[in-house]
N, C-alpha and C positions, 0 to 999 in steps of 0.2 A: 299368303297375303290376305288382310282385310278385303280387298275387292274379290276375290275370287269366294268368299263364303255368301249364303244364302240369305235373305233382308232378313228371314227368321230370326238367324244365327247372330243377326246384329242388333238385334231387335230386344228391349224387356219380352220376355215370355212369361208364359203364365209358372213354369218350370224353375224359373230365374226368381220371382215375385215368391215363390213358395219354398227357395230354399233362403232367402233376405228374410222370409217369415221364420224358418227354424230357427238359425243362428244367431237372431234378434232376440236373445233372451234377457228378459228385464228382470234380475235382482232386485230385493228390498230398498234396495238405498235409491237404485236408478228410479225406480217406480217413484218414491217420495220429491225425488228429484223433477220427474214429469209430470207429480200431480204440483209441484213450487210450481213450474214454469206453465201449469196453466192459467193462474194468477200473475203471476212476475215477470216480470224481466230478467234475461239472460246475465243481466248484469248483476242485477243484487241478489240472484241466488248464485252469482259466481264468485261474489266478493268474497277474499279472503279474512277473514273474522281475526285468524292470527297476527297477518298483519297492521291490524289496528290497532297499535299499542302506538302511545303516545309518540307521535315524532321530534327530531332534535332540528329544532329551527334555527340551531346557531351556522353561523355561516362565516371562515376567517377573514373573506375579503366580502367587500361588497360596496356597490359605487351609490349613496346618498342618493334618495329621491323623494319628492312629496305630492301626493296627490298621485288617485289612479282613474284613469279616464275609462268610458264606456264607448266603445262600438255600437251597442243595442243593436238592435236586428238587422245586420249589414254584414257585407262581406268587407269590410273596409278596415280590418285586422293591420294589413300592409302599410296604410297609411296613420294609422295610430301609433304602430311600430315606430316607422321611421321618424314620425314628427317628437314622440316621446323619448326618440335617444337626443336631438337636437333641443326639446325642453330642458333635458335634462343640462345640457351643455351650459345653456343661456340662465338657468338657475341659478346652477353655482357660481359663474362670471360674471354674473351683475349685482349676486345677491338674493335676491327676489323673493318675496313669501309665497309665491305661488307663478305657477304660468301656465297658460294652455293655447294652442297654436288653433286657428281656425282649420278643421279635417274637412269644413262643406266649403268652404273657398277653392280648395285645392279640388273635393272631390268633383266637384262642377267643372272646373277644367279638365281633371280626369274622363267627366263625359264626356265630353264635347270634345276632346279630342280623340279618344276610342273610338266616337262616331263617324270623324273624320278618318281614322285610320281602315277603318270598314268600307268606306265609301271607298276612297283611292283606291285600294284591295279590288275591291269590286271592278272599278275604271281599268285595273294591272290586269284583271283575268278574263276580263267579259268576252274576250276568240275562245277561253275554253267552256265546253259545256256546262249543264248543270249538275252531272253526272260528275263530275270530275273531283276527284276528292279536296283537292284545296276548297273548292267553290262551295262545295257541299260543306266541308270545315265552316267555311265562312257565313255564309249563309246560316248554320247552328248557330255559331258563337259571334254573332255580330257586336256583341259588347257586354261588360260584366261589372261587377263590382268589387272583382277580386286585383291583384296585383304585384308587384315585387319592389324591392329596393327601386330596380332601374326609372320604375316607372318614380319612386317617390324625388329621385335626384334630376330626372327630367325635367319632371313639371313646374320642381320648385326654380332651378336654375330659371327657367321659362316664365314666369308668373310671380315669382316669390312667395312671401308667408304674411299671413295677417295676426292676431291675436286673435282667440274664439270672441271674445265680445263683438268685433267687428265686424262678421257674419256667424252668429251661431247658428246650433241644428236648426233643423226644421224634421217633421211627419216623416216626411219624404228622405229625409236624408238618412233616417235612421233606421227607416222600415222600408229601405230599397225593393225590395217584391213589390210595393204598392205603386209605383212608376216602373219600374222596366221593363213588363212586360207591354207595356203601349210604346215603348222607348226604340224596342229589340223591333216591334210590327211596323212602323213606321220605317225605320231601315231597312227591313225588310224589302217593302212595298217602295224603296230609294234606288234601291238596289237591281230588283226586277228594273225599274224604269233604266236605270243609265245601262242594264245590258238590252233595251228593247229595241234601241236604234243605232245599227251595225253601220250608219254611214254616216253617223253624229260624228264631226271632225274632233280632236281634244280640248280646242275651246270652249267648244261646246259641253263637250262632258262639264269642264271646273264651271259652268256657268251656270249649269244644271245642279251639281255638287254643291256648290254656294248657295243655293235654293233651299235644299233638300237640310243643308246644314243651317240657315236661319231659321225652321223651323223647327230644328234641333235645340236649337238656341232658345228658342221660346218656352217649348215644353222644360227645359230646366229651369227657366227662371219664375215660372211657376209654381214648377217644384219645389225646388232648392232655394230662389230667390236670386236676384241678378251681382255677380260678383263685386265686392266695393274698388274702388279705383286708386281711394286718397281717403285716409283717415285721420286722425288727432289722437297722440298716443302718451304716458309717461308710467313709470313704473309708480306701483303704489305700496304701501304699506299694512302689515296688519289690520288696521284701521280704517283703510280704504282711501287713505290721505296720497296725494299726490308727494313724492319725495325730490322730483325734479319739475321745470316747466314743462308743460305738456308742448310737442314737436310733431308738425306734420309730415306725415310717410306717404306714400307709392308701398306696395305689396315687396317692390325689388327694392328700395331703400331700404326698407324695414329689414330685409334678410339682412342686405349688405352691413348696417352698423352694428346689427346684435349677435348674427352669428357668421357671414362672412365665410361659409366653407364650400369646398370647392365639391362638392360632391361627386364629381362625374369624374376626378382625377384622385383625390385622396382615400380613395378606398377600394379594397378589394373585395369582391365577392367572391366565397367561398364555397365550396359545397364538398360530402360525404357521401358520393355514392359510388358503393362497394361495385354494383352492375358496370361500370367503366373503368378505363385505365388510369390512376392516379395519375396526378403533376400534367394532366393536362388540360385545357385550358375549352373551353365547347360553347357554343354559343346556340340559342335556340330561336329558328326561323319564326317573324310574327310575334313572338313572347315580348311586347314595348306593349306602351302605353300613347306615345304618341310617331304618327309616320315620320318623322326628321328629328325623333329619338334614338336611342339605340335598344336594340335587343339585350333579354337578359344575355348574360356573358358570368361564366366564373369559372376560378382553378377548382379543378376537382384535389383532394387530397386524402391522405390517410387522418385518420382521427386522430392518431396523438399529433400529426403538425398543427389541424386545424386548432387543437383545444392550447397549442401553446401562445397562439396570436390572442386567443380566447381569456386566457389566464392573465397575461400583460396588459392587455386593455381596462380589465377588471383592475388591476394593481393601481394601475393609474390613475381608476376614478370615472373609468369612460363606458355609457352604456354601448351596446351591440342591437342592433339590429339582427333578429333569429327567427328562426322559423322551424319547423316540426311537423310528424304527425300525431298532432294533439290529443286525439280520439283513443288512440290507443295506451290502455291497460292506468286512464286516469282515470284518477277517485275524485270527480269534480266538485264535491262537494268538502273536502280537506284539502282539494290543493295538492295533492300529491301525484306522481305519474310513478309508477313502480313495475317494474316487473310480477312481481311478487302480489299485487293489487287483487287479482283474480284469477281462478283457475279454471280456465273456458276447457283444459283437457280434460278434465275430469267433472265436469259436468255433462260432457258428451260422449266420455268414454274412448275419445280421437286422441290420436298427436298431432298440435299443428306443428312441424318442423322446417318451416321453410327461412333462410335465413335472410339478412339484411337485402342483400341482391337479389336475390329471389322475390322479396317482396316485389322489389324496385319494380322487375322486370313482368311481373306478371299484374303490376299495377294492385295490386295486395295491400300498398305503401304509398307515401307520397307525400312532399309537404304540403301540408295544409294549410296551418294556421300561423302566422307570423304573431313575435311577440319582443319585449325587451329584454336581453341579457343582463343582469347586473350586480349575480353574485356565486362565489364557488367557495365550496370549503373544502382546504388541503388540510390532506395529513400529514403527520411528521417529515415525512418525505418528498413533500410537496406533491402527491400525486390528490389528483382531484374525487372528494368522497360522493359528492351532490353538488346541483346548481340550482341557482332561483332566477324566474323571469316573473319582469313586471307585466301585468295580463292587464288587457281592455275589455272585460269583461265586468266591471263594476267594482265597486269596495267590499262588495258583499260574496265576489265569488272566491271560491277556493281556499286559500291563507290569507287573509285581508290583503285581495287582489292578487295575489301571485300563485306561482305553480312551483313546487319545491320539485326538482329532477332526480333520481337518483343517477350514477355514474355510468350505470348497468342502461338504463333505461337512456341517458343521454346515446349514448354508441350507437342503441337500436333504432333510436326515430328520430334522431336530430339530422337535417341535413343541410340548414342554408344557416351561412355565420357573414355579416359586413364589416372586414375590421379596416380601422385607419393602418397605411400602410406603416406609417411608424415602431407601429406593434409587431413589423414580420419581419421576417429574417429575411437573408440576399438570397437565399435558397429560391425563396417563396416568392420574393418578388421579382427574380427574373424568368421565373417559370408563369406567371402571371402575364408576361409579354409576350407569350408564344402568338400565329395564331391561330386562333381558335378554328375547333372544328364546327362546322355547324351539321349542328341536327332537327332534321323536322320538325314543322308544329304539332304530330301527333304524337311528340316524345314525352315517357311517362312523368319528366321534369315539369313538362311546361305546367301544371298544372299550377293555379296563381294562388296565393295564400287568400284566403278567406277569415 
């Protein structure tokens, strides 16, 4: 057994270091390869050159859209996602030459309520110590800028939706690092305080918490600027002409007459990881956005179920809300995600073999990045060749805004899909009613789309 040998024996030796020196022999090509990489990047002396033959951007289904928006320097992928499948919805139903949903109206509720959710967290565990891993979790991650569907169908039910004219970005909203980290210390130092006094009754706590949270309040409307209440709105025309009387909204009227969907009931969320047991249904502790929200919650499934909800929703016209590990083996400057993209074994002379679940589990993987689903091309057989997602990354990145997937490359790093339940079979939907098992907040799921 490992414990019964000598610290030597477990130890690098000088014996060990001089046989890694033998063995280590560098061939002509490796050498050229070590002298690329010490100039370059891993990545573009990994690129595969073969690959780079003109790609086929035809696609047989694909759900109409105009205009692609920017994140800029934010984790707020999640909310661009979800608001650009409902863009997308309120386009085609009204007509529309153009639409964009205000992301800093919602995102400033998303503060301000993450803050509050941090806070109460804190209130829930202040008997246990600091030491304690929830606390210690908590206290890390006091609030972010990342997120998931659940959080998008929360806040909107709660808040509703504006148009971008009626609160646009701001500095601050788009270059998130430049406010959070005073955002994250301030909670911090909220948090120390409400666990300081152990004989503070509960009222006391919310009255402290209401404090602690006004001056939450403040520092976002600083930042971001103060949420609008009541606007004056009408659709306009290429031309910028009004084609209806202009009608005053509330944030919740304006949802109610344009798009009216029930978000917290009409849809399922899905997910692809191979690390669990299919058809069942897992919910993950803390993963909300706000505390009298719900936690993320989804069916896990095999891939060809998820991709058939996937497929009928596209048929239909209807984008998806998705999500991915982005990072991996794209060509972000064509827009393309492939397997085939680059060959990191043979630039190292490794095998990486570890598979889907494997990733999962050893956190290798992971969704990242959320985006819009809104198109697949089938072959004769109807089996799926490639997909395309509409990216918030600007007009300028990738395929004019999008990321073309190959089918190969969907299986490997796809794993969160939102379909209207209309789109699923009874299989699916009564396995969606299970319930859920729940799994910790340090599960390699929780991590929130950026």
């Amino acid at each position: 057994m490992a414990a019964s040998l000598s610290v030597s024996a477990q130890s690098i030796t000088p014996e060990m270091l001089a046989t890694f020196q033998k063995d280590c022999k560098v061939t002509g090509a490796q050498r050229a390869i070590k002298n690329a990489l010490a100039a370059n990047s891993v990545a573009s002396i990994a690129l595969n050159q073969d690959n780079q033959v003109e790609q086929d951007t035809y696609f047989s289904n694909s759900v109409p859209s105009k205009g692609i928006t920017d994140q800029q320097s934010s984790g707020r992928c999640w909310l661009f996602t979800g608001l650009n499948v409902l863009r997308s919805k309120m386009i085609n139903e009204q007509k529309l030459e153009k639409m964009e949903f205000s992301q800093n109206y919602l995102f400033f509720y998303d503060q301000l309520e993450k803050s509050n959710l941090f806070l109460q967290a804190v209130i829930d565990t202040r008997k246990k110590p600091m030491d304690d891993r929830l606390v210690m979790w908590l206290f890390k991650n006091p609030l972010s800028d990342g997120g998931t569907f659940t959080g998008v169908a929360d806040l909107i039910t709660k808040y509703g939706v504006v148009p971008k004219g009626v609160m646009p970005e701001t500095y601050g909203s788009t270059h998130t690092s430049t406010y959070t980290p005073y955002l994250k210390r301030k909670l911090r130092e909220a948090g120390l305080a409400l666990r300081a006094d152990s004989k503070a009754t509960p009222a006391k706590l919310q009255q402290m918490k209401q404090e602690f949270l006004a001056e939450i309040y403040r520092m976002l409307v600083i930042t971001l600027g103060e949420p609008v209440k009541e606007f004056t709105w009408a659709p306009k025309d290429r031309d910028g002409k009004y084609v209806s009387e202009p009608k005053v909204y509330t944030p919740q009227s304006f949802y109610k007459e344009f798009l009216n969907v029930d978000l917290q009931n009409d849809f399922v969320m899905l997910m692809n990881d191979p690390s669990r047991e299919y058809w069942k249904t897992y919910e993950i502790e803390y993963d909300r956005h706000t505390y009298d929200g719900h936690n993320w919650r989804y069916l896990n499934l095999p891939m060809d179920a998820l991709k058939e909800g996937a497929i009928a929703s596209i048929k239909d016209s209807t984008m998806m809300y998705f999500s991915c590990d982005v990072s991996k083996f794209l060509d972000r400057k064509k827009g393309i995600a492939d397997l085939k993209n680059y060959s990191y074994d043979e630039i190292f002379g490794v095998n990486f073999g570890m598979d889907k679940a494997q990733r999962v589990m050893t956190f290798d993987s992971g969704s990242s990045h959320a985006m819009t689903l809104k198109a697949v091309d089938l072959d004769a057989n109807g089996k799926p060749v490639k997909w395309m997602v509409e990216n918030s990354w600007g007009e300028t990145s990738g395929h004019k805004g999008h990321i073309i997937m190959t089918d190969e490359w969907f299986d490997n790093y796809m794993f969160r899909l939102v379909v209207n339940k209309k789109y699923l079979n009874d299989k699916i939907l009564q396995a969606a009613q299970q319930k859920p098992i729940l799994l910790p907040f340090w599960d390699p799921m929780f991590a929130s789309e950026e």
